[in-house]
C-alpha positions in Angstrom: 134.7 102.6 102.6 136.6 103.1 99.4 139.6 104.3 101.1 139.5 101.5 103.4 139.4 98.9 101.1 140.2 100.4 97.4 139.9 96.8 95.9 135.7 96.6 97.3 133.5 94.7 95.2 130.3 96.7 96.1 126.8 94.3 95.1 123.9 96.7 95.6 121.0 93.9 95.9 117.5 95.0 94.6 115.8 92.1 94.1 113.3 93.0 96.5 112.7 96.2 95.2 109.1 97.3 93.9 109.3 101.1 93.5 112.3 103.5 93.1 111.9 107.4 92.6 114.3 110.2 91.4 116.2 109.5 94.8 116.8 106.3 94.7 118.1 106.4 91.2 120.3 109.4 91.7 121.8 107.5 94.8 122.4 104.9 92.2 124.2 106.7 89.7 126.3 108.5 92.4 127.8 105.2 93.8 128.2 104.4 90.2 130.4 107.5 90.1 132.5 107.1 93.0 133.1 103.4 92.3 134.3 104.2 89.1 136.5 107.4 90.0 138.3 105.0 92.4 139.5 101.7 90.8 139.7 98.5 91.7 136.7 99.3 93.3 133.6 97.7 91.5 129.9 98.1 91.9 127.4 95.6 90.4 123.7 95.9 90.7 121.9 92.4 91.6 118.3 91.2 91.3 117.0 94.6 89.1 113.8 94.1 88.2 113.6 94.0 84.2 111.4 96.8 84.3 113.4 98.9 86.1 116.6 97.7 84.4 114.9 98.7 81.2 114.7 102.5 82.1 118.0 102.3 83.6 119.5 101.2 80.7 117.5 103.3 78.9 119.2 106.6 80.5 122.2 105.5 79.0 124.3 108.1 81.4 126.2 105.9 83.5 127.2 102.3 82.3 126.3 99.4 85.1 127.2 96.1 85.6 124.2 93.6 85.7 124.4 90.0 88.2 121.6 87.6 88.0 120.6 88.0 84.3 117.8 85.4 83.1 120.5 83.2 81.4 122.6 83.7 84.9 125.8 85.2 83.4 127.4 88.7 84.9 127.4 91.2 82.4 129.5 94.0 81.9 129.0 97.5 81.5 128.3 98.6 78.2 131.7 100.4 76.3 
């Protein structure tokens, strides 16, 4: 997809997510990497849970970017 369109704006939507294993967040982390090995391309994760957000965050490994915060502002990556 990235080489079709290198300017993709990629939402991954979770929001009806309940449960997530070590597969789920390694798919995660390796769309992360992709996305940000081929710019424009951007990914932004929607509708996390804050408990899973929490231990994402938490890994600190890969920086995401956050939609649908409580106050309803994007966030950026952190650094």
């Amino acid at each position: 997809m990235l080489a079709e369109r290198p300017a993709a704006r990629i939402v991954v939507d979770l929001s009806g997510m309940t449960f997530w294993d070590s597969m789920g967040l390694a798919a995660l982390v390796s769309a992360q990497q992709l996305v940000t090995a081929a710019p424009p391309a951007t990914i932004t994760v929607s509708g996390l849970p804050q408990a899973f957000r929490r231990r994402l965050d938490k890994l600190g490994f890969v920086p995401f970017a956050y939609s649908g915060d409580d106050d309803g502002r994007e966030r950026e990556p952190p650094g």
